[in-house]
C-alpha positions in Angstrom: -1.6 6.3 -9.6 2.0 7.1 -8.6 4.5 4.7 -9.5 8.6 5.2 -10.6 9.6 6.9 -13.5 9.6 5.1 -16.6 12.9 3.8 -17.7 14.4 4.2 -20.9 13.5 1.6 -23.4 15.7 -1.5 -22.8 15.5 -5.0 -22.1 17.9 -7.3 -20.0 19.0 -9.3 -22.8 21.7 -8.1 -25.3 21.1 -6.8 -28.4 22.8 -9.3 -31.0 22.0 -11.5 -34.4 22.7 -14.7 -31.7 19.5 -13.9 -29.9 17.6 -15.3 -32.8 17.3 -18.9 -33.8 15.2 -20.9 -37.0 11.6 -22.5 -36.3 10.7 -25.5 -37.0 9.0 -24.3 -40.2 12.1 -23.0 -41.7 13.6 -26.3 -41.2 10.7 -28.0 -42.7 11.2 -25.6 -45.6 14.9 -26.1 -46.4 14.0 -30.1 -46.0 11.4 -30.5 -48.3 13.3 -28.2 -51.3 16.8 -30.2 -50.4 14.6 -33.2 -51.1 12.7 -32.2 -54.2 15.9 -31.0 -55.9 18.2 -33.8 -54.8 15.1 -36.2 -55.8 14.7 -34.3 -59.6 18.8 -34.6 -59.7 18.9 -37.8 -59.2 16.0 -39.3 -61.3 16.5 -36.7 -63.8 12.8 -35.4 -63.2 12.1 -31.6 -63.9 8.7 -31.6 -62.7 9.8 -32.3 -58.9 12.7 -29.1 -59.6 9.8 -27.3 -60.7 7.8 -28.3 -57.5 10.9 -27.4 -55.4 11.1 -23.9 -56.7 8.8 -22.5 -54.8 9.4 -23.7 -51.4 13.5 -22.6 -52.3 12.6 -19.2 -53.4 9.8 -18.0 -50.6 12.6 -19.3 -48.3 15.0 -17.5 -49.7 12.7 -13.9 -50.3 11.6 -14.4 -46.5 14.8 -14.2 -45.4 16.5 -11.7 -47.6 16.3 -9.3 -44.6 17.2 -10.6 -41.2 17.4 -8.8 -37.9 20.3 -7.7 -36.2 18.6 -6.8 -32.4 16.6 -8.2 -30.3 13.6 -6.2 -29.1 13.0 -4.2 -26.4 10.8 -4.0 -23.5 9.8 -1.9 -20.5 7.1 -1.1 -18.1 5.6 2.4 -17.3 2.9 3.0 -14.7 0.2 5.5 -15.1 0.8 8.9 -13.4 -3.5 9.9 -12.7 -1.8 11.0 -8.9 -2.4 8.9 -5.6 -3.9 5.8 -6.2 -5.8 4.5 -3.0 -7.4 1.1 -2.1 -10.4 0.5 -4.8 -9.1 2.9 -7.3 -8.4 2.8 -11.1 -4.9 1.6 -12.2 -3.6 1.6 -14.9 -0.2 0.3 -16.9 1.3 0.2 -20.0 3.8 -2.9 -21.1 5.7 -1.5 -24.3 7.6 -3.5 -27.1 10.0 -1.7 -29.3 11.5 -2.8 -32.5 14.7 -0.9 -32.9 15.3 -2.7 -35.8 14.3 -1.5 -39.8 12.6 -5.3 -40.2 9.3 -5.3 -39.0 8.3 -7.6 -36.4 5.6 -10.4 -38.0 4.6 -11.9 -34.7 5.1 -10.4 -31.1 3.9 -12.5 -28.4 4.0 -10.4 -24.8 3.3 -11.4 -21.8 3.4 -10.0 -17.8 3.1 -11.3 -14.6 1.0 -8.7 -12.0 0.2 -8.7 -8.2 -2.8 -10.9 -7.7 -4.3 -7.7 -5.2 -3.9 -5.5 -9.0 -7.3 -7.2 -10.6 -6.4 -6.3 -14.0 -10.3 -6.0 -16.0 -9.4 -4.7 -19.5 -5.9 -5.9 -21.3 -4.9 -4.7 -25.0 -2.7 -2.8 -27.7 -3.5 0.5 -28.0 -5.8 1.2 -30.5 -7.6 -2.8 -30.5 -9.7 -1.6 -28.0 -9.9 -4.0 -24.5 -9.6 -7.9 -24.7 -12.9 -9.4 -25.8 -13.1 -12.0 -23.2 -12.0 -10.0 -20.4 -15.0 -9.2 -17.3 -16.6 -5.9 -16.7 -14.6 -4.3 -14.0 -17.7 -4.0 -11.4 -17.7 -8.5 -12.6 -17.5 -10.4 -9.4 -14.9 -12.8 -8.6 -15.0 -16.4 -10.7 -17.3 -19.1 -8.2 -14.9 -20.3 -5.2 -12.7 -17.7 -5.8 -11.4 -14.5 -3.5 -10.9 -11.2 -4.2 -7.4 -12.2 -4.5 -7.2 -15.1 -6.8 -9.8 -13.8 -8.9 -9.7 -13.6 -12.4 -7.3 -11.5 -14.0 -6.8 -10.9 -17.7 -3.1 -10.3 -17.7 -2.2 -13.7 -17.1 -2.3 -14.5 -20.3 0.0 -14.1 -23.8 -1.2 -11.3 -26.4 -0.1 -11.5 -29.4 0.4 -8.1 -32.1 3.0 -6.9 -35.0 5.6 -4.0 -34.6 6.5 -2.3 -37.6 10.4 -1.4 -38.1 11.8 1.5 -36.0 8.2 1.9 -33.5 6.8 0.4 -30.5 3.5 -0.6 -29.2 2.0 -0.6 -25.9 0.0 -3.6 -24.0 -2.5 -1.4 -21.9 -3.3 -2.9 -18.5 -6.6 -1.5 -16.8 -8.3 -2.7 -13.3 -9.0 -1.8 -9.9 -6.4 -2.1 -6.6 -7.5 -4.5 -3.9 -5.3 -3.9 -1.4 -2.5 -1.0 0.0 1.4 -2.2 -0.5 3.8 -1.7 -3.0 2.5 -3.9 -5.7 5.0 -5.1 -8.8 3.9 -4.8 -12.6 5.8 -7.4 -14.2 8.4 -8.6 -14.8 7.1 -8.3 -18.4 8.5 -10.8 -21.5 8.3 -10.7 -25.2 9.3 -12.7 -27.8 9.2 -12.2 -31.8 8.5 -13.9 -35.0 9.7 -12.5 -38.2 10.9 -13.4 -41.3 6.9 -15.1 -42.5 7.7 -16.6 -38.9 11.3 -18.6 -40.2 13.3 -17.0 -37.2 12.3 -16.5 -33.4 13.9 -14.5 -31.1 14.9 -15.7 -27.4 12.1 -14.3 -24.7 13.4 -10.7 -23.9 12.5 -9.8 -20.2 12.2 -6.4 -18.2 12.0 -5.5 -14.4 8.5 -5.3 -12.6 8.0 -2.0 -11.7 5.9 -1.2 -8.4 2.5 0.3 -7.9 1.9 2.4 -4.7 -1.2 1.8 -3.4 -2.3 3.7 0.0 -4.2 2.6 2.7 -8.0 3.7 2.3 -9.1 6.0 4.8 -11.5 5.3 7.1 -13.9 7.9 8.7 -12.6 8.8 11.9 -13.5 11.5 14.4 -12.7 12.3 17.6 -13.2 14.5 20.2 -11.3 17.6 20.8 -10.4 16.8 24.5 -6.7 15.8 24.6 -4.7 14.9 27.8 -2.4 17.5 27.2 -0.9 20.2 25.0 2.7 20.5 24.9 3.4 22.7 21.5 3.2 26.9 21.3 0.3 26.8 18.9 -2.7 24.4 18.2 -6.5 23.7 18.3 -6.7 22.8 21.7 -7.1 24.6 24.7 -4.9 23.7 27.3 -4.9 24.7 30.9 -2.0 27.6 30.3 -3.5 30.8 30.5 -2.6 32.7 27.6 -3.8 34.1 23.8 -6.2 32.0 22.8 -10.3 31.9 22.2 -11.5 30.2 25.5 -12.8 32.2 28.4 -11.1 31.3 31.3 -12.6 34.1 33.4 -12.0 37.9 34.5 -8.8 39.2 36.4 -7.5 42.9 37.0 -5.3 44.5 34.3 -1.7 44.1 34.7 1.2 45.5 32.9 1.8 44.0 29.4 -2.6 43.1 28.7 -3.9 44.6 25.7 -6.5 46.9 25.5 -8.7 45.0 23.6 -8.8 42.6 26.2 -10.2 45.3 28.7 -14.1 44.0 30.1 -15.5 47.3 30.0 -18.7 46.4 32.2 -16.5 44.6 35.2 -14.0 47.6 35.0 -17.1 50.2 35.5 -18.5 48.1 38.4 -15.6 47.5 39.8 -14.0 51.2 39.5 -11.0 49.6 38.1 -9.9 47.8 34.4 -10.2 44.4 34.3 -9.3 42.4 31.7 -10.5 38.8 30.2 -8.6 35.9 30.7 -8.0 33.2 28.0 -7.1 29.4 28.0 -4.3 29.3 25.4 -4.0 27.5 22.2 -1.8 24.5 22.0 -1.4 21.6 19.8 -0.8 17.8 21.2 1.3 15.0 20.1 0.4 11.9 19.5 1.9 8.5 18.8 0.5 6.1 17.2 2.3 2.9 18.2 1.7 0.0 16.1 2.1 -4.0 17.4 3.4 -6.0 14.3 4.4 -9.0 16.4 1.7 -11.1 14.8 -0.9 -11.8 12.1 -4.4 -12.9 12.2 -7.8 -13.6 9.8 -8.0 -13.2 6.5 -7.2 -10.6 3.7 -9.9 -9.9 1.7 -9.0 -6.5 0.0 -10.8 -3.4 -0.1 -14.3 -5.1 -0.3 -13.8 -8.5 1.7 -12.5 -9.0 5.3 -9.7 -7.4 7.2 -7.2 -9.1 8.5 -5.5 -7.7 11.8 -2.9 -5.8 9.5 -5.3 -4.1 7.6 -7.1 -2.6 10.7 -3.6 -1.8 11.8 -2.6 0.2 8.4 -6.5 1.9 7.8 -6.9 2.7 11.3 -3.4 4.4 11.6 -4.0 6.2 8.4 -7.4 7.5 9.4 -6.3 9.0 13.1 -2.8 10.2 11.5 -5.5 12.4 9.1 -7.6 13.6 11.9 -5.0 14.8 13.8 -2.7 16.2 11.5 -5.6 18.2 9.8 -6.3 19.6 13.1 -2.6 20.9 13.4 -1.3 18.3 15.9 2.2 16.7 15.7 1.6 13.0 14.7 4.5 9.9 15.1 4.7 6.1 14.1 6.5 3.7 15.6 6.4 -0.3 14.6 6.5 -2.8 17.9 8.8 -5.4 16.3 11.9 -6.8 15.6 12.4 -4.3 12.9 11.7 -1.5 15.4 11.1 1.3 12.7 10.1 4.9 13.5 8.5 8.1 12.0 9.8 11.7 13.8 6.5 13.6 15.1 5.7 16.1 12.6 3.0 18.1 11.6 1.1 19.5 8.1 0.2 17.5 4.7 3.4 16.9 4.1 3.8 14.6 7.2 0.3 13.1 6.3 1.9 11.9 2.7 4.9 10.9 4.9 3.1 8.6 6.8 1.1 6.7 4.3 4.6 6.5 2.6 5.5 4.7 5.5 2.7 2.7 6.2 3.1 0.6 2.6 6.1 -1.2 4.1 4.3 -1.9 7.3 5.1 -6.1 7.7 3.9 -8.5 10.5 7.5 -10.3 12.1 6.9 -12.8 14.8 10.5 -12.4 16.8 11.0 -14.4 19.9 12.8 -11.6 21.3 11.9 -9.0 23.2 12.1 -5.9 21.3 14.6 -3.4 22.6 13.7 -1.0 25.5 15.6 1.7 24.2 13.4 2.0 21.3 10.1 1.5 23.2 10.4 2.2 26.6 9.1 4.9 28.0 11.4 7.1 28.4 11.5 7.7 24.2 8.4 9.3 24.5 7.2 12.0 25.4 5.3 12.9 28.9 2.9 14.6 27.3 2.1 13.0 24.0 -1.4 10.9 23.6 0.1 7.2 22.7 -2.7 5.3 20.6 -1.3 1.3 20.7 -3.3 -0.5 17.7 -3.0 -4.2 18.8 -4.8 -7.4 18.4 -2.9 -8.2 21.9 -2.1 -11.7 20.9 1.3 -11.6 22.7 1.9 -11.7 26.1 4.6 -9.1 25.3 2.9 -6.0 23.9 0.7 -6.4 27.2 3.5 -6.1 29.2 4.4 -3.1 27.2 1.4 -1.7 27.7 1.3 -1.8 31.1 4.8 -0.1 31.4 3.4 2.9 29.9 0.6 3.4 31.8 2.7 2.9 35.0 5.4 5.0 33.4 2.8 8.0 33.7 1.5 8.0 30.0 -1.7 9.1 28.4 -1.9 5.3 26.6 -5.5 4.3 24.9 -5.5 0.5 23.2 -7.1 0.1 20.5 -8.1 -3.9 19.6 -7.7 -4.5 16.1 -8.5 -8.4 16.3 -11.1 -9.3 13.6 -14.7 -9.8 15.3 -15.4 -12.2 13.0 -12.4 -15.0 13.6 -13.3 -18.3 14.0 -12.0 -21.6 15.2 -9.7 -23.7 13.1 -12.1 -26.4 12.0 -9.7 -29.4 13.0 -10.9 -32.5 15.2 -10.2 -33.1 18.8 -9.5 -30.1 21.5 -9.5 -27.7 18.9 -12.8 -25.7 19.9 -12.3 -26.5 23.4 -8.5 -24.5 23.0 -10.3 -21.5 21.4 -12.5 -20.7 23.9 -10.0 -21.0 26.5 -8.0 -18.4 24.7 -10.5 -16.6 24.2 -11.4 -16.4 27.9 -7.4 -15.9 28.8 -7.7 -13.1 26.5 -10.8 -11.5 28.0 -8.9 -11.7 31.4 -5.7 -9.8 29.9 -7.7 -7.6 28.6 -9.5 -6.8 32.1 -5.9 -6.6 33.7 -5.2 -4.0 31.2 -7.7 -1.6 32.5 -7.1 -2.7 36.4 -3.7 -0.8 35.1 -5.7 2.2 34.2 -5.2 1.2 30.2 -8.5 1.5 28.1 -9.3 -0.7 25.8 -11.4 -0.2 23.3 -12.0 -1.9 20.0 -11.8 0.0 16.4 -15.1 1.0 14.5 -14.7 4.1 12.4 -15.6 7.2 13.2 -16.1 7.8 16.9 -14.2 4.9 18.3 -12.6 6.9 20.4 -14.6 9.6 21.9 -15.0 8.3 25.1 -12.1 6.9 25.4 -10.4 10.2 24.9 -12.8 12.1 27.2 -12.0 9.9 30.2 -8.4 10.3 29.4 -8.4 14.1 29.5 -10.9 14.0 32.7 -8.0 12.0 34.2 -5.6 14.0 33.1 -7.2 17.7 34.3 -8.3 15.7 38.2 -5.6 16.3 40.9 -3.7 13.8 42.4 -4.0 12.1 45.6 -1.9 13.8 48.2 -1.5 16.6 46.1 -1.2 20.4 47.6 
């Protein structure tokens, strides 16, 4: 799990005697013994001195050694390296006592992302809470993956000796990709046989990154084009490279090794064999975050249209960068943020990086052509748009690509399973007729030469992609 660096051990509340205040019990204490002795006093009874004593002297042992700071408390995340959706994570909230009194009572308590399903809570060394659920439990009855039970959300309760700290260890499973926060965290201590209290002592949530689960995804190695020097796929260049592309005569500047010894002896003169050069392609993965639809359920429950989004881009980003292509992002929205093609691991970390502060933002704006028209991208570059094309907009978009002259493939990441809204009146009536005005977008779509083609893992796009690429290798009409 990767997460910031813990901070120092601090807390946002100043370190001072004035944090700490007298319970209720140490008022009760001083009462009763100012009572007793004013009582014996008065009526000139010993016995009720005598029964004052004690209450006047455990008061006063109790608190022959008060505290001077308050104590301190900070977060730390586990460092056990990526954490993806489903994995083990696992924090640590940690109270100090700065102070040389020891710390009777600490009661700590944190708040934590409902998609963190915190499973086993407790102090180092106590072993997990006892009533906390197996981590495989299901969710409680009626509940979802992301309002299911969670053991951090309540207080624990331990002692801190003087001048050491202990640590509230926090251990589940990640629901969902997204920067997640730990925290904020609050303590607050009892000391003095519980006569003083200090005021609740808070720290800063820290954040959990949790990537996008990859999903299998393959595709074929037929591309539209190959613009780069170097790649995996063979364009129509001739050039180096490992595909045949037939047998010519030998020209200045051919290798021998290229030399077809049969051909040349038949022929009475060297020939050589030709090769299709290898070249990689970019693509760019364009992705529409003008709206939101269905329901989150996490790593195990249903997807809403974001989550295709984010899995989907994470999964073709892997393919292709693994295969040595250049890969880009760009966000359809108001917020209009991009990710420069690049290629290698590093680009691959880059994008999931990118993809946790993916956001749906409805704007009644058009987004700006100068960020998404075509003319940003480039000619040859294979533009993937994931959509749930629930805006009139982003098909208009996608039509101005494909008249634009670009290699664009749509991939429909509406949920399959979305139902009607259950209210009364024209309510099923309006969903079909969406539904059908939908269906006849969709149709216009490929009229405009734009395939559409709905996501389902691995394989979603091989046809797609080859009819792209036949496309792209057929000549033109009127062509010489």
């Amino acid at each position: 799990m990767t997460g910031p660096t813990a901070p120092a051990p601090r807390s946002t509340e100043p370190e001072s005697a004035a944090g700490w205040a007298p319970t209720p019990a140490l008022g009760r204490a001083v009462l009763l013994a100012g009572l007793l002795l004013v009582a014996g006093v008065l009526l000139g009874r010993v016995d009720l001195v005598v029964l004052a004593a004690p209450f006047a002297l455990g008061t006063a042992y109790a608190l022959r050694r008060r505290p001077t700071t308050l104590p301190q408390v900070w977060i730390t995340a586990g460092d056990d390296g990526p954490l993806v959706e489903g994995g083990e994570v696992s924090a640590a909230v940690s109270v100090g006592n700065p102070d040389a009194v020891d710390y009777d009572l600490v009661v700590v308590r944190s708040r934590v992302s409902p998609w963190l399903r915190i499973t086993h809570a407790g102090f180092a060394g106590t072993g997990p809470a006892d009533d906390a659920p197996p981590a495989d439990a299901p969710p409680a009855a009626g509940a979802s993956a992301r309002t299911g039970r969670s053991v951090a959300d309540r207080p624990f309760v331990t002692s801190v000796p003087a001048a050491a700290a202990v640590d509230l260890e926090l251990a589940g499973r990640a629901l969902r990709w997204g920067r997640h926060p730990v925290g904020p965290a609050g303590a607050r201590v009892a000391t003095a046989g519980g006569l003083l209290v200090s005021r609740a002592v808070f720290t800063e949530p820290v954040g959990v990154r949790v990537y996008p689960r990859t999903e299998p995804f393959e595709a074929v190695e037929a591309m539209p084009r190959a613009a780069g020097l170097v790649g995996a796929h063979h364009s129509r260049r001739p050039g180096e490279g490992g595909e045949l592309a037939g047998v010519r005569i030998f020209a200045p500047g051919d290798r021998l090794r290229r030399v077809d010894w049969r051909v040349s002896l038949r022929a009475r003169q060297l020939h050589v064999a030709a090769t299709l050069s290898d070249r990689d392609a970019e693509v760019v993965v364009l992705l529409d975050v003008l709206a939101e639809a269905g329901r989150s359920g996490g790593v195990d429950g249903s997807a809403s249209v974001l989550d295709t989004t984010v899995r989907a881009t994470a999964a073709i980003a892997e393919h292709y960068l693994h295969r040595g292509d250049r890969v880009s992002l760009v966000e359809y929205g108001p917020g209009a943020r991009r990710l420069r093609a690049a290629a290698g691991r590093r680009q691959y970390l880059t994008v999931l990086e990118w993809l946790l502060d993916v956001r749906a933002e409805a704007s009644q704006h058009e987004p700006y052509d100068q960020v998404f028209g075509p003319q940003q991208l480039s000619s040859d570059a294979l533009v993937v748009v994931l959509t749930p094309l629930l805006d009139e907009r982003s098909a208009q978009m996608l039509a101005r690509l494909a008249r634009s002259g670009r290699f664009v493939v749509a991939v429909d990441t509406l949920p399959a399973n979305l139902t009607p809204p259950k209210d009364r009146g024209w309510a099923e009536v309006a969903y079909r007729l969406w539904r059908l005005d939908r269906e006849t977008m969709i149709g216009q779509l490929r009229e405009h030469g734009v395939p559409v083609v709905r996501w389902a893992g691995a394989g979603s796009l091989d046809q797609v992609l080859r009819d792209v690429a036949r496309l792209a290798t057929a000549p033109r009409v009127g062509s010489r």
